[in-house]
C-alpha positions in Angstrom: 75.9 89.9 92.6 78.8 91.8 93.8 82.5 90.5 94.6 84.6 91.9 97.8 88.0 90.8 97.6 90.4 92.3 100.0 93.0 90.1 102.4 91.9 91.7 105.2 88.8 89.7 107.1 87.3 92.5 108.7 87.7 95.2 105.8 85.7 92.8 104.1 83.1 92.6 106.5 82.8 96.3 106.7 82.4 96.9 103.2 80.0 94.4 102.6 78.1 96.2 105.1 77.9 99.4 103.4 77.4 97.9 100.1 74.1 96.6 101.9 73.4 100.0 103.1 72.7 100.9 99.3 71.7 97.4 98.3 70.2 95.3 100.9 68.7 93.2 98.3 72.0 92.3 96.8 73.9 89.7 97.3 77.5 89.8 98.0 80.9 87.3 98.5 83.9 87.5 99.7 87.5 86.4 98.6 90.7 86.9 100.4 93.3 86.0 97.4 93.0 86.9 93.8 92.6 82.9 92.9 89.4 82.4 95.5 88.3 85.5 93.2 88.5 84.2 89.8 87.1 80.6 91.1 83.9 83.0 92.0 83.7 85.0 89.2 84.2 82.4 87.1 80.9 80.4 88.5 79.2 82.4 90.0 76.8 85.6 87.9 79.0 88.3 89.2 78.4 92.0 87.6 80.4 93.7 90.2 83.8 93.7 92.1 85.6 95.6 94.9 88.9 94.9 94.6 91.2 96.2 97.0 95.3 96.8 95.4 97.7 96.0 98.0 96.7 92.1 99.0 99.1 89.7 101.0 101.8 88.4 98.4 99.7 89.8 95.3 98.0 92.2 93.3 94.6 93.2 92.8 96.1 94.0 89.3 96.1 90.5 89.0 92.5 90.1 89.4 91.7 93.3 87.5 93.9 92.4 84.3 92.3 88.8 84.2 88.7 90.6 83.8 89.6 92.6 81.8 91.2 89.5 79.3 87.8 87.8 79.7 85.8 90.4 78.4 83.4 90.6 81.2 80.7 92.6 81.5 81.6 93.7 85.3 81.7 96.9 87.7 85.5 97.5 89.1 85.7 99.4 91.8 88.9 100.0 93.3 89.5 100.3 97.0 92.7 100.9 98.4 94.9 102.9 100.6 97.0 103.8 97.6 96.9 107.4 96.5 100.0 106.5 94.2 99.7 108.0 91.1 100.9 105.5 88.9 99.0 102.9 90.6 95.9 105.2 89.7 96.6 105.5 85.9 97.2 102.0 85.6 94.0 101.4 87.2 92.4 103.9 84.8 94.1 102.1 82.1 92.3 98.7 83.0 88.9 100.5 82.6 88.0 101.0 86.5 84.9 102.3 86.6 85.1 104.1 90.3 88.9 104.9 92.7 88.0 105.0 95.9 90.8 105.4 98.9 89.8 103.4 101.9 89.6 106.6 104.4 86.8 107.4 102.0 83.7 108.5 104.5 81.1 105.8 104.3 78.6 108.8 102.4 81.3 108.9 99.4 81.8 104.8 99.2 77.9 104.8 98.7 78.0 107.7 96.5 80.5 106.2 94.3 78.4 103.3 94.3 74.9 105.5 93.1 77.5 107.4 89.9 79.1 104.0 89.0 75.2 102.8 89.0 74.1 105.6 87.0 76.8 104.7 84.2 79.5 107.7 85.2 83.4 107.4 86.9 84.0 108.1 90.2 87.6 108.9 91.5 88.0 110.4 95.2 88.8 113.7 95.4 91.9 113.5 97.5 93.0 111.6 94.9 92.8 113.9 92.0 93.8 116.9 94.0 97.0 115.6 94.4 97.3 114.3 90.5 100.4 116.0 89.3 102.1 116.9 92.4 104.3 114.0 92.5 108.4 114.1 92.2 110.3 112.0 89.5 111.7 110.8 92.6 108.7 109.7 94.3 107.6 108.1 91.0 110.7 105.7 90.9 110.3 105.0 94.7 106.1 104.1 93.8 107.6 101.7 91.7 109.1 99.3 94.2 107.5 96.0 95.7 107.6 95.9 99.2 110.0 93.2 99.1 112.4 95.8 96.9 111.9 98.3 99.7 112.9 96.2 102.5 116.2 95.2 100.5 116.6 98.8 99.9 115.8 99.8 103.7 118.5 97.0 104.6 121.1 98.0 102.5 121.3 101.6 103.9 121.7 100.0 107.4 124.9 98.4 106.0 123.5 95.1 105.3 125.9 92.6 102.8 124.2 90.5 100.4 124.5 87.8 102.7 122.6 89.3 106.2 119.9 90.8 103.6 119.2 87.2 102.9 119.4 85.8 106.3 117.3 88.9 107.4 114.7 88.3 104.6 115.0 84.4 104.4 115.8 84.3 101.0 119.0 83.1 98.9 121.5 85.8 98.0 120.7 84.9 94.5 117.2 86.4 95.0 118.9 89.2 96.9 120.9 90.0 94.2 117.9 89.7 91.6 115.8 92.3 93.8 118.9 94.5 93.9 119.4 94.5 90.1 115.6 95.4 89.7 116.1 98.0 92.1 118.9 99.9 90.3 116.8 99.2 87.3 113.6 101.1 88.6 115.7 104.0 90.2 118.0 104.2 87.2 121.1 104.3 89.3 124.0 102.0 88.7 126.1 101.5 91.8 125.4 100.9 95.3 126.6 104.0 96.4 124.1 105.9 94.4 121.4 103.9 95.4 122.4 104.8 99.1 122.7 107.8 98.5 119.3 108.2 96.8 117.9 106.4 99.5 119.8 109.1 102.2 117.9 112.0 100.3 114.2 110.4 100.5 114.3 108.2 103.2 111.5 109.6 104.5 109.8 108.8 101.6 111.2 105.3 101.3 109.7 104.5 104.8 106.4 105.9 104.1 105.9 104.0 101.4 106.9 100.7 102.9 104.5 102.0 105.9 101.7 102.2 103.4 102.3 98.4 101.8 102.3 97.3 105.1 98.8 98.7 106.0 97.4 97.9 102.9 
């Protein structure tokens, strides 16, 4: 029995579909949060999962990291549109057994599906090609939620503590928390630095914020 969870309605639709293009016989569920998963996999015989990263509010990490702690005897295929390195070794770390990025063709999601069936790894190859060729700067920037980014995005417009809240609808306090994470993950320590890190990449900032967003 296999598992789709993804936030997204009709990604899961269309991935079920070509999961039944290499097992019509199988039977598959859907979840959109990574509670409705674990409520499933917890009652219901499931030996593998499509889990998708970026989900609305949460992680897919989440629901990886709980299998993992269960000791479960189930498939974990990653499918995301997160080619960011550290979100890749991390995977790899939980034991994923296949990486697959979601503007995968439809012949490599099945073919990932036939190596992972046969016992072996599969990780797309856009993927690994670009293993390696990521700046210590665009390391830190991986790094930050999306949340962190907007804060971030905000603060080069000029933004005080107080319209960052207003903006977000948040307290300052939490503004303030997100901030000292922030200087934490980009190892800077004023906000000057920060906005001028930000100047340098901001390219880089707002693709990554892009690619939360479509996740």
């Amino acid at each position: 029995m296999v598992l789709v969870l993804d936030d997204h309605p009709i990604a899961r639709q269309g991935l079920e579909s070509i999961i039944k293009l290499h097992k019509p016989e199988e039977e598959t569920l859907q979840a959109g949060t990574v509670r409705e998963a674990i409520d499933i996999t917890e009652n219901r015989p499931i030996d593998t999962v499509f889990v998708d990263l970026n989900l609305h509010n949460e992680s897919g990490f989440d629901f990886l990291e709980w299998i993992q702690k269960q000791n479960k005897s189930v498939k974990t295929f990653v499918i995301t549109s997160s080619s960011s390195e550290s979100d890749f070794v991390k995977a790899k770390k939980l034991g994923i057994d296949a990486y697959v990025l979601k503007d995968a063709f439809i012949d490599d999601i099945m073919y990932s599906i036939k190596v992972v069936d046969r016992g072996g790894k599969f990780y797309s190859a856009d993927l690994l090609e670009n293993l390696g060729n990521t700046s210590e700067e665009e390391k830190k920037i991986e790094t930050l939620t999306k949340r962190e980014l907007e804060v971030v995005l905000l603060l080069k417009e000029g933004y005080s503590n107080a319209k960052i809240a207003e903006e977000l609808f948040v307290s300052e306090g939490t503004v303030k928390k997100h901030l000292s994470n922030i200087f934490g993950k980009l190892q800077l320590y004023s906000r000057t630095e920060v906005l001028v890190f930000v100047e340098r990449n901001i390219d880089k900032f707002q693709m990554a914020l892009d690619s939360n967003e479509k996740c």
